[in-house]
C-alpha positions in Angstrom: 43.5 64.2 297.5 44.3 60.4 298.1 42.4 60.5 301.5 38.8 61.5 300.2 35.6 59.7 299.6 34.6 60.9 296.1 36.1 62.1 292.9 34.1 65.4 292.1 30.9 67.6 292.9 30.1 70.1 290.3 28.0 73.3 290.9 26.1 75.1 289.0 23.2 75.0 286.1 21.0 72.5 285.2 19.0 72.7 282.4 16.1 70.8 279.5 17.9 71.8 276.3 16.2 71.8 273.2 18.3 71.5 270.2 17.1 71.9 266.8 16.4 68.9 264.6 17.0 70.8 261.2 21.2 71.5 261.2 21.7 74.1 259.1 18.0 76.0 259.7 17.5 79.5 260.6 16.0 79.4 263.8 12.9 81.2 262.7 12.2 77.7 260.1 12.7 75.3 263.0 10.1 72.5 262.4 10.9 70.6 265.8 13.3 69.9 268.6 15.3 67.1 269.9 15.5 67.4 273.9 18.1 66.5 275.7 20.0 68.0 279.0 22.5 70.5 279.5 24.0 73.0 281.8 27.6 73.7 281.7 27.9 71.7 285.7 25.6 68.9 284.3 27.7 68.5 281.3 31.1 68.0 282.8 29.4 65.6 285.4 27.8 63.3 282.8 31.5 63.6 281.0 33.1 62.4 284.0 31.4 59.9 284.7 31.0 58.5 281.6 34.8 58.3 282.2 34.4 56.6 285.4 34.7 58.8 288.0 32.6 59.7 290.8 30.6 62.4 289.9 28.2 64.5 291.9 25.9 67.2 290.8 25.0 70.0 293.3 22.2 72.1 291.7 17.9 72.2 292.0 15.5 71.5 289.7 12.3 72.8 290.2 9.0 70.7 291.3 7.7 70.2 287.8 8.2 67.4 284.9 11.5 69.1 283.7 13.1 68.8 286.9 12.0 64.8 286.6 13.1 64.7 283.3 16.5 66.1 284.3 17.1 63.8 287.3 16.0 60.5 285.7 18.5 61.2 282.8 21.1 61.9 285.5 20.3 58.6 287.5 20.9 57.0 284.1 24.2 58.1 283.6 25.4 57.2 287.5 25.5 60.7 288.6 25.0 61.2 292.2 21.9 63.1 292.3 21.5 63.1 296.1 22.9 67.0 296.2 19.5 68.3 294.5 16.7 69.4 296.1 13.1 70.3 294.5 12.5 73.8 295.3 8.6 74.5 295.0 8.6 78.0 294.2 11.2 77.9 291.2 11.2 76.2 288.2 13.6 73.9 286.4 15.6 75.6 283.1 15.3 75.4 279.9 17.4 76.5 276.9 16.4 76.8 272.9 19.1 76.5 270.5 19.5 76.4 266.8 22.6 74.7 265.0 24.1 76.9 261.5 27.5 75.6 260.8 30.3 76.7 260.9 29.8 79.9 263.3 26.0 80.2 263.9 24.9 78.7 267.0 21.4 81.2 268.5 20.2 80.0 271.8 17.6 81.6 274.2 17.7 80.9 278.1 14.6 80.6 280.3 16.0 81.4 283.3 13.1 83.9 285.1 13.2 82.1 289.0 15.5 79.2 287.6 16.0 76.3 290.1 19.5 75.9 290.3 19.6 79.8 291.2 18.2 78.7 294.3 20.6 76.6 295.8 21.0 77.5 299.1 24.1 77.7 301.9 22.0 75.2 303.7 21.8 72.6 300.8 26.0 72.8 300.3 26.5 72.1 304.1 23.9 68.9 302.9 26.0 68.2 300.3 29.5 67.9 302.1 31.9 69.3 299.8 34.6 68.4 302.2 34.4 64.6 301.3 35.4 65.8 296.9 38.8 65.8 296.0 37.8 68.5 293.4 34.6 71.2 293.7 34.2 72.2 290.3 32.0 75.8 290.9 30.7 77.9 287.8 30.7 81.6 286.7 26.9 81.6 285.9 25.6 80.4 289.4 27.7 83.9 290.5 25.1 86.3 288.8 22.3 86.3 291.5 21.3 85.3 295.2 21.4 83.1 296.7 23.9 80.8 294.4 26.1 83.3 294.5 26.4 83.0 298.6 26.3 79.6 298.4 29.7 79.2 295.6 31.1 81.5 297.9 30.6 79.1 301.0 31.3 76.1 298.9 34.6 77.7 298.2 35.2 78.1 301.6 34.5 74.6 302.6 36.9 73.0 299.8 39.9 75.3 300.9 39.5 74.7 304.6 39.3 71.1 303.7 42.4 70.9 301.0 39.4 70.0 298.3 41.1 71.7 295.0 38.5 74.4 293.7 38.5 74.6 289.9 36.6 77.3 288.3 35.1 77.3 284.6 34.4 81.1 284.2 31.4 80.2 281.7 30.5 83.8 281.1 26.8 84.0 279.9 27.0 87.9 278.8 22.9 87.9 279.0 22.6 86.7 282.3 23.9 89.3 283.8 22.8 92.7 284.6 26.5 94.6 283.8 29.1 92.6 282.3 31.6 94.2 284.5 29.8 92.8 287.1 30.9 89.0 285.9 34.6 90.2 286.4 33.7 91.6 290.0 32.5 89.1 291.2 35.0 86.4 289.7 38.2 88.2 290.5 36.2 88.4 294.1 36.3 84.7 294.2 39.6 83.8 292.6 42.1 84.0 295.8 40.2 80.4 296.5 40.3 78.7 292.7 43.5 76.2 291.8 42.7 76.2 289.0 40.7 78.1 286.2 39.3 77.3 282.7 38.1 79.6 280.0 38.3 80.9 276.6 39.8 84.0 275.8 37.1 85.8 275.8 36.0 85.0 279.7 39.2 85.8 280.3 39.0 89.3 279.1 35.6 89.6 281.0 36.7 88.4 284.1 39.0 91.4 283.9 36.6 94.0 282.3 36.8 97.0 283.9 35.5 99.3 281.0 32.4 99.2 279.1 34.0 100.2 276.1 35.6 97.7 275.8 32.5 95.7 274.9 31.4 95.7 271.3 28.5 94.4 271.0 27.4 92.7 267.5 24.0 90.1 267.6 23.8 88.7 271.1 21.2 86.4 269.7 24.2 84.8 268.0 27.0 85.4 269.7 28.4 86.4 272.6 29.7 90.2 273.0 33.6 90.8 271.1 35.6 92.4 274.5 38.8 94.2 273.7 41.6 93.8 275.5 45.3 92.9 276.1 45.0 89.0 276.9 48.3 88.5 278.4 47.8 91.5 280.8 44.5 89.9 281.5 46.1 86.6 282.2 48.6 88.5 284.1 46.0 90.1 286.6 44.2 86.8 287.1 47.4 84.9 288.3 47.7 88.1 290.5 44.7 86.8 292.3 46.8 83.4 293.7 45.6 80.6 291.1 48.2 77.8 289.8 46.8 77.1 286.5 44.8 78.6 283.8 43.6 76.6 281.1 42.8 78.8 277.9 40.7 77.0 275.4 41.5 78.3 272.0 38.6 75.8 270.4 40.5 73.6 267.3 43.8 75.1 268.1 43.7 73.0 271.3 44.1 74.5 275.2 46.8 76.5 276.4 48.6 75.8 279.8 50.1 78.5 281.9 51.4 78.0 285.2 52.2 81.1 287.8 55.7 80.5 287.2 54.8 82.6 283.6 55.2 79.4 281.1 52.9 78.8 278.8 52.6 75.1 277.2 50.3 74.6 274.1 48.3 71.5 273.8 47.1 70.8 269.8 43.5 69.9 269.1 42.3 66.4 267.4 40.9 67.9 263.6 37.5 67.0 263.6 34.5 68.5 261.1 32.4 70.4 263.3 28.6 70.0 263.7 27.4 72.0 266.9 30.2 74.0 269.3 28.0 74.2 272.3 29.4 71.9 275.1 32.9 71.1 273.7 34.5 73.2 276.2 32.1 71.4 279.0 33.4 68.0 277.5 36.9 69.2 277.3 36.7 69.9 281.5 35.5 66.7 281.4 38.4 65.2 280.5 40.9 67.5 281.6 39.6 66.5 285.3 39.6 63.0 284.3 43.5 62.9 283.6 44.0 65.2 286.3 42.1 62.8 289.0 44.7 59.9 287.7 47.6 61.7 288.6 48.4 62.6 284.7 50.5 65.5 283.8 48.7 68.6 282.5 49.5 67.7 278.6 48.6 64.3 278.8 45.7 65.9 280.9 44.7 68.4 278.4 45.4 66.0 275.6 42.1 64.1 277.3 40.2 67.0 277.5 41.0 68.1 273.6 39.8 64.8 272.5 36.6 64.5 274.1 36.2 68.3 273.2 36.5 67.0 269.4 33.9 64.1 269.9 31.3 66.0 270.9 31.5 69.2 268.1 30.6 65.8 266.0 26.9 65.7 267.8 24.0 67.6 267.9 23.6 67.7 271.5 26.1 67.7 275.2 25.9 65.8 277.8 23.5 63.2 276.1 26.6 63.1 273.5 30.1 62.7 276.3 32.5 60.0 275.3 33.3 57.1 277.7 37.1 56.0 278.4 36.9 53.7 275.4 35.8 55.9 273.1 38.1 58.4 273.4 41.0 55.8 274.3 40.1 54.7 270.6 40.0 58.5 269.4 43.0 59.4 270.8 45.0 56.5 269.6 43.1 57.0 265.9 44.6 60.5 266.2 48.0 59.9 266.7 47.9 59.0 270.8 49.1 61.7 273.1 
């Protein structure tokens, strides 16, 4: 990785996200929103370089005041914005989401001709993946054409060009049109990921083969509960040539396993949670901080964990990532690594 230009380019969604100013409010009382930005790519990209690393974000925003809106705040936080076109005929995201501690988290997508759906195989050659030492790509941008193409080409790109291809599975059950096809098209994908990151849950999607297996509860609150043996799902997705798989387990930490079969568990910082959405975005964050540096995967992880436990403290995500010094101070607060 030494011999390359930039740290990371993510992939993926961009988004306006509207979060609910009253914590604690049913969604239907909401009196008003706070707005802010979000998308799972967006989100680790503002965390990294709030770190200090070089942080690009390949997505599109659409020819309106949201997609301006998105890219100032961007510009503000030093991410390279130069990988995101303005496509006229889409328009920019937006996502709606109420906060009910402890477990109660609703959100609603606008996602009907989303911009950063749009990216095209012509605007990753643009964005010369081959200069990253990591491509961070996304499950979500797999669900329709012509992202999906276009991850599949970026893919390409970073192998040919030893660019490590990390993966943050990011299963959004109601943005697809069959769950089963999320773990198609990921375990279609995986023979060119390094390394990949998701909860248990993803994990047991990426390898759903049955749909009933699926139990479906309130998707306006939370995701669908899949059944399954985890460790044979873990099992199949080494099967598919990854190194790593990170597995968050949300205040229990992350848990490392390796091909080799070893599994390492890394503990979470105990925090009192406000709003879950974006911890595991913040934990990448990290994670890829520590792993540009050379760190091992604990110490890695251990990065990750703690800027993971800043943010359930905030109402928001990627307006709310830690820099280096905060979460030098957290961690050392905490008990250091």
């Amino acid at each position: 990785m030494k011999d390359k230009k930039f740290d990371v380019i993510t992939f993926g969604r961009s988004s306006i996200d509207l979060y609910s100013q009253d914590v604690g409010t049913t969604f239907n009382d909401i009196s008003g929103f706070d707005a802010f930005v979000g998308g799972s790519p967006l989100n680790i990209a503002v965390a990294l370089a709030r770190l200090g690393s070089n942080a690009t974000l390949l997505t599109a925003v659409g020819n309106d005041k949201v997609g301006e809106f998105i890219v100032n705040f961007l510009n503000k936080e030093n991410v390279n914005t130069h990988c995101i076109p303005v496509k006229n005929t889409a328009r920019s995201s937006a996502v709606v989401l109420g906060i009910e501690p402890p477990n109660k988290f609703p959100l609603v997508y606008y996602r009907d001709n989303a911009a950063d759906s749009q990216v095209t195989i012509d605007d990753v050659q643009n964005s010369n993946v081959q200069d990253y030492k990591i491509l961070l790509i996304n499950g979500t941008a797999l669900n329709i054409e012509p992202s999906r193409s276009s991850t599949f080409y970026a893919t390409e790109v970073a192998v040919k060009n030893n660019v490590d291809v990390v993966l943050d599975l990011d299963f959004r059950a109601d943005q697809w049109h069959d769950y089963r096809a999320f773990g198609l098209t990921v375990r279609a994908i995986l023979p060119k990921v390094k390394i990949a990151i998701g909860t248990e849950e993803e994990i047991l999607a990426a390898t759903l083969y049955d749909s009933s297996q699926v139990v479906i509860k309130d998707q306006q609150i939370s995701a669908p509960e899949i059944k399954g043996d985890i460790d044979a799902s873990i099992r199949q997705l080494f099967s598919s040539g990854i190194e790593i798989l990170l597995v968050k387990r949300g205040e229990d930490g992350v848990s490392i396993y390796k091909k080799d079969g070893s599994r390492t568990d890394v503990p979470g910082f105990p925090v009192e949670v406000l709003n879950v959405l974006g911890a595991g975005d913040a934990f990448a964050g990290g994670f890829l901080y520590g792993y540009l540096q050379g760190w091992d995967l604990y110490k890695a992880c251990r990065m990750g964990n703690a800027s993971g436990a800043q943010v359930v403290t905030k109402k928001g995500c990627a307006n709310f990532m830690p820099t280096l010094e905060e979460s030098l101070v957290f961690i050392e607060k905490h008990g250091g690594y």
